[in-house]
C-alpha positions as CSV (number, residue, x, y, z in Angstrom):
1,X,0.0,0.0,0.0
2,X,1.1,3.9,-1.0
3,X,1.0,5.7,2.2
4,X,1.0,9.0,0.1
5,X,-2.5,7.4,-1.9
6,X,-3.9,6.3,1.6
7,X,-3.0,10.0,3.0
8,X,-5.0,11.4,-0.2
9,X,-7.6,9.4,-0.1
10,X,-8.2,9.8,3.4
11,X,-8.5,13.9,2.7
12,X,-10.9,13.4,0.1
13,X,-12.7,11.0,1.8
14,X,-12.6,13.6,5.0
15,X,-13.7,16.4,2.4
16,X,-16.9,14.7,0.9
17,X,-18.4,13.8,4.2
18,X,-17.5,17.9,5.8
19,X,-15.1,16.6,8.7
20,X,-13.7,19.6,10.0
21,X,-10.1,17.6,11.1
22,X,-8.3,14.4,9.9
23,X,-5.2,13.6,11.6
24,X,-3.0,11.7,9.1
25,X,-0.4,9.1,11.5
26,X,2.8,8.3,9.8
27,X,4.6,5.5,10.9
28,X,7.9,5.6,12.7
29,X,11.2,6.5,10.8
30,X,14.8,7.6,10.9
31,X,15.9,10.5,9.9
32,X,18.7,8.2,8.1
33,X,16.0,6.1,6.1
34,X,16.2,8.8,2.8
35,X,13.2,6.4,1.2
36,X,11.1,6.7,4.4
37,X,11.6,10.4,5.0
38,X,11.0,11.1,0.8
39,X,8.2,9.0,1.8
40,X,6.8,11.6,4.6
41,X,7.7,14.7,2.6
42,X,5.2,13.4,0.0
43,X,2.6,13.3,2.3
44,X,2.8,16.5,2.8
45,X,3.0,18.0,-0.7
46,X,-0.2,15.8,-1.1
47,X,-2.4,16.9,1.8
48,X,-1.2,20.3,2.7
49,X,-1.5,19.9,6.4
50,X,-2.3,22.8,8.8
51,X,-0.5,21.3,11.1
52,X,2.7,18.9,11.6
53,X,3.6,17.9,15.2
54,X,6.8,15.6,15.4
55,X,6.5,12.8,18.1
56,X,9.9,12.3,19.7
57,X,10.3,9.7,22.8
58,X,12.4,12.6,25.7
59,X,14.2,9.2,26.8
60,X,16.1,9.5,23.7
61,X,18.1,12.7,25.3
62,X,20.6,14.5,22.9
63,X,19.1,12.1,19.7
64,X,15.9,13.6,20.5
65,X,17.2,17.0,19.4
66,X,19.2,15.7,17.0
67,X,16.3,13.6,15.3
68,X,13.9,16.7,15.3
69,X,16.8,19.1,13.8
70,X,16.8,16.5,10.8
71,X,13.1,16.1,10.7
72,X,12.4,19.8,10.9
73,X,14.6,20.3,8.2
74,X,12.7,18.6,5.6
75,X,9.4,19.4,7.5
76,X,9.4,22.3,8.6
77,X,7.3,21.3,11.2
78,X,5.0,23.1,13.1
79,X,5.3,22.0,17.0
80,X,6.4,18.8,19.0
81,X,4.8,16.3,21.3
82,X,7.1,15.0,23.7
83,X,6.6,11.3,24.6
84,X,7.3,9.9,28.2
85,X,7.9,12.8,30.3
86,X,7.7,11.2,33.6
87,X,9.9,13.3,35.3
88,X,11.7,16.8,35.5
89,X,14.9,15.3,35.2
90,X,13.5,14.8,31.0
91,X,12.9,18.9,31.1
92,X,16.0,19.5,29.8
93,X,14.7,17.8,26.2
94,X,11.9,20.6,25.7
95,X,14.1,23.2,26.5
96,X,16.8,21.4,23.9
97,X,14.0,20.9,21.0
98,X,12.9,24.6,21.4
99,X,16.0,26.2,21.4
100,X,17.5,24.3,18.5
101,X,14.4,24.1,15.9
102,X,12.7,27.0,17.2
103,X,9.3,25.4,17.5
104,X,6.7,25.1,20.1
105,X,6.5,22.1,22.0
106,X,2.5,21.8,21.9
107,X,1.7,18.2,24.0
108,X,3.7,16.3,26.7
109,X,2.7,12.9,27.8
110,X,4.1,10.7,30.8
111,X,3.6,7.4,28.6
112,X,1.9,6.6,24.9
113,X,-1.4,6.4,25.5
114,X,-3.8,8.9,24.7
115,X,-4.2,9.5,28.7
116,X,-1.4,10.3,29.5
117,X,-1.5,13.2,27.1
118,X,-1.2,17.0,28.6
119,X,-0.8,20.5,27.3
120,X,2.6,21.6,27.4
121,X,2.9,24.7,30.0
122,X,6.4,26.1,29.7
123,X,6.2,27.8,33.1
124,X,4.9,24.4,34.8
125,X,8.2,22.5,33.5
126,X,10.1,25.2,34.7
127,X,9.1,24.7,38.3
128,X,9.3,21.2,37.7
129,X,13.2,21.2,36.8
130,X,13.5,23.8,39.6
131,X,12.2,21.6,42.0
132,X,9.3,23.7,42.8
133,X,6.6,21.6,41.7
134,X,3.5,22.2,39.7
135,X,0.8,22.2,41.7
136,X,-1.3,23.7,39.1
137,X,-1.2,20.5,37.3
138,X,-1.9,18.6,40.3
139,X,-5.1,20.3,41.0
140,X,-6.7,20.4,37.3
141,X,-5.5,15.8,37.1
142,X,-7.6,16.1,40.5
143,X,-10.8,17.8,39.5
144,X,-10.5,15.5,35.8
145,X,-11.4,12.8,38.7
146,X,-13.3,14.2,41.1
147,X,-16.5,15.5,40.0
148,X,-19.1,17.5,42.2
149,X,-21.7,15.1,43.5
150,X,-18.4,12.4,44.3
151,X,-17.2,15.0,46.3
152,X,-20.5,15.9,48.2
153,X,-21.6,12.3,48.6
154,X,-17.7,11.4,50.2
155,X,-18.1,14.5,52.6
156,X,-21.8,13.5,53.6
157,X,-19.9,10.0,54.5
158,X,-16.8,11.3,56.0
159,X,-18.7,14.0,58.6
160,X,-21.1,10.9,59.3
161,X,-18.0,9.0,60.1
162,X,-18.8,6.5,58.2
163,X,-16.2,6.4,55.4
164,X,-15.6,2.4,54.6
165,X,-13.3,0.1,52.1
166,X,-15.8,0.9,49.3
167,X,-15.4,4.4,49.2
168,X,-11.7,3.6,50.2
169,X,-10.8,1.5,47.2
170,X,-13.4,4.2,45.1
171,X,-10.5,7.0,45.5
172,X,-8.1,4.3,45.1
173,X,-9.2,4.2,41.6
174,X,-9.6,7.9,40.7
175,X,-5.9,8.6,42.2
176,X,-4.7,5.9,39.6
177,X,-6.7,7.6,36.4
178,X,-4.9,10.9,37.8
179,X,-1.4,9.0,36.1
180,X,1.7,7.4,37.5
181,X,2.5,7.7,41.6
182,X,5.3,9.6,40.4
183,X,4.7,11.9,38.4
184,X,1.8,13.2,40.9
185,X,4.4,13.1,44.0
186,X,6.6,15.0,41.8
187,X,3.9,18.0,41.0
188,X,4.3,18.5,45.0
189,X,6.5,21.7,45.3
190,X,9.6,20.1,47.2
191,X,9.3,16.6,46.8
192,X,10.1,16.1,43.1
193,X,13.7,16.2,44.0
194,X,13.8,14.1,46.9
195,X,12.4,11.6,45.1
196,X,13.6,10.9,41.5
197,X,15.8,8.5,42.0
198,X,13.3,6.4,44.0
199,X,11.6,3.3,42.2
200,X,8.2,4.2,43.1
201,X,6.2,1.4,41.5
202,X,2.7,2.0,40.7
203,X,1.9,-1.8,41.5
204,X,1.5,-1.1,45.2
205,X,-1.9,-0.1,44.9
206,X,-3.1,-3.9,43.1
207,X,-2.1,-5.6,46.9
208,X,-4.4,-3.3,48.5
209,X,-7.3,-3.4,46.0
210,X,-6.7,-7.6,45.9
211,X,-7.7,-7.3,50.1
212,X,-10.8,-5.0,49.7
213,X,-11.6,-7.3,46.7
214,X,-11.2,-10.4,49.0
215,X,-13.8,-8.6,51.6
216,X,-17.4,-9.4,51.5
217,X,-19.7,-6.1,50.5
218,X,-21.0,-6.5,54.4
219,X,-16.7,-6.0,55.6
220,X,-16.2,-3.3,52.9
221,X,-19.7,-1.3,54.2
222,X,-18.7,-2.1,57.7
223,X,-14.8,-2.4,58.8
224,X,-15.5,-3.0,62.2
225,X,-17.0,-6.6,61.4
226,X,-13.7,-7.7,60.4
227,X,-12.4,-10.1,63.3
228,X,-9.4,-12.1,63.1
229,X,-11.6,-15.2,61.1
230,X,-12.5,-12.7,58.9
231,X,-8.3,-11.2,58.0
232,X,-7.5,-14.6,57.9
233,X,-10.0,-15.3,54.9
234,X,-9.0,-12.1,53.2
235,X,-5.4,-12.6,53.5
236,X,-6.1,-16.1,51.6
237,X,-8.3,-14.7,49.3
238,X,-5.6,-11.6,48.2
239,X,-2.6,-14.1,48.3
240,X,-1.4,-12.0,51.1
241,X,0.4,-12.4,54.5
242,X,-2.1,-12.2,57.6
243,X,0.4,-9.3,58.8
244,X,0.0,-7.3,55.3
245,X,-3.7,-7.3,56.1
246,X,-3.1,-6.4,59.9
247,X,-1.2,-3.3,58.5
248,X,-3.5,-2.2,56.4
249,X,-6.3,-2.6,58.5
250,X,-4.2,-0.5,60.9
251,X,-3.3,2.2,58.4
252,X,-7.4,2.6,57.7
253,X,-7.9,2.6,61.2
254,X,-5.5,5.6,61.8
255,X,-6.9,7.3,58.5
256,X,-10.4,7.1,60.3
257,X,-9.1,8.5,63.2
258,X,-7.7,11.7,61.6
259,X,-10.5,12.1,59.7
260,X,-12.7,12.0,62.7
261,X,-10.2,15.0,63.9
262,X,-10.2,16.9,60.9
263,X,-13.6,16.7,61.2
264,X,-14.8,17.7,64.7
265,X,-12.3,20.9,63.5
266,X,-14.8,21.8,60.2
267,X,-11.7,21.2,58.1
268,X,-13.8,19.1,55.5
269,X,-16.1,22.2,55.0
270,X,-13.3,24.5,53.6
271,X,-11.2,21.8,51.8
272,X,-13.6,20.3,49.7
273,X,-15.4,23.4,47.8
274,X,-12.0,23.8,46.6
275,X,-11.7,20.7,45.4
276,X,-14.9,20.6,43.3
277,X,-15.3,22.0,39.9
């Protein structure tokens, strides 16, 4: 198959049917395959884009500039989108990019799946490299999550004291949509440097989930029903050690406990609006 016939074909299709954008993918190439960037420069003279972003993987360091020097070159491309970002010690390629091809760069993203895919804020990566955080960033992955009526129904539960495994392993979930562990500790101004050489693995959270998924809906409504019988059963179930469950049912048992101070002290009342859309 042409990819510069498929490319055409795909605008006139686009054309009779009045789609307002197509987005033509190319496949992968090196800027040292001549046949394969000939190949790319034709798809161009065919379609006319409005636009030309050039994916480049930041993992790739100094070859990542290099490799969009070449490609803007014989592009003459009109921004970047920098692939697997997941940390500020990767800034240095955006600043790299810019400042040698001149060109915005339009999208980061922390991985390759759509997802993972942000804006690109220049002052945010900034603070990032600076070690000041970007909790900006932090706030907007947070209310992506967290909608209005969540929030209500999770601070009707909470002042009740009555905040349980369900709603637990609820936020559990909506943290893990925000994006990797580390990449949200690192948006916390004064942390991202303490911690990028750690190996924070996101794979934490699937021992704790496998526990309140070993519960019965009666033990994830009620914690208090859970008796010794009862972690003995749910360490079996999760393929965990009776003293992993012993320490996490210790851990919700002191996050209960501060929530029943935080609580009695109206903090709920003024954190949450600001946490709501």
């Amino acid at each position: 198959k042409d990819a510069v016939d498929i490319a055409r074909n795909a605008l006139k299709d686009a054309k009779s049917k009045n789609r307002n954008i197509l987005i033509i993918d190319t496949a992968g190439r090196l800027a040292i395959d001549e046949a394969m960037m000939t190949e790319v420069a034709n798809i161009k003279s065919a379609v006319n884009p409005n636009e030309i972003l050039f994916v480049v993987d930041s993992m790739t360091g100094q070859d990542a500039v290099n490799t969009a020097k070449a490609f803007n070159d014989r592009l003459d491309f009109t921004g970047v989108v920098l692939t697997k970002l997941d940390g500020d010690t990767r800034g240095g390629a955006a600043l790299s990019i810019k400042y040698t091809v001149n060109k915005p760069i339009k999208f980061v993203s922390s991985g390759e799946k759509m997802d993972t895919l942000d804006v690109f804020y220049p002052e945010r990566m900034a603070q990032r490299i600076l070690g000041m955080g970007d909790i900006t960033s932090l706030v907007e992955k947070a209310q992506e999550q967290f909608d209005e009526e969540q929030a209500k129904k999770l601070e009707s539960k909470i002042r009740k004291n009555k905040f349980d495994f369900a709603d637990f392993k609820t936020q559990l979930e909506q943290i893990k949509k925000m994006g990797n562990m580390k990449d949200l500790l690192g948006m916390i101004p004064g942390v991202g440097s303490k911690i990028k050489d750690l190996d924070i693995n996101d794979d934490a959270f699937k021992g704790i989930e496998a526990m309140i998924n070993s519960m019965t809906p009666e033990e994830r409504g009620n914690p208090d029903l859970i008796d010794n019988n009862r972690r003995k059963r749910i360490a079996k179930g999760s393929g965990k050690e009776i003293g992993d469950v012993n320490a996490f049912m210790k851990q919700f048992e002191q996050m209960r406990d501060m929530m029943k101070g935080m609580n009695k002290m109206n903090m709920f009342g003024k954190m949450m609006p600001g946490m709501r859309r």
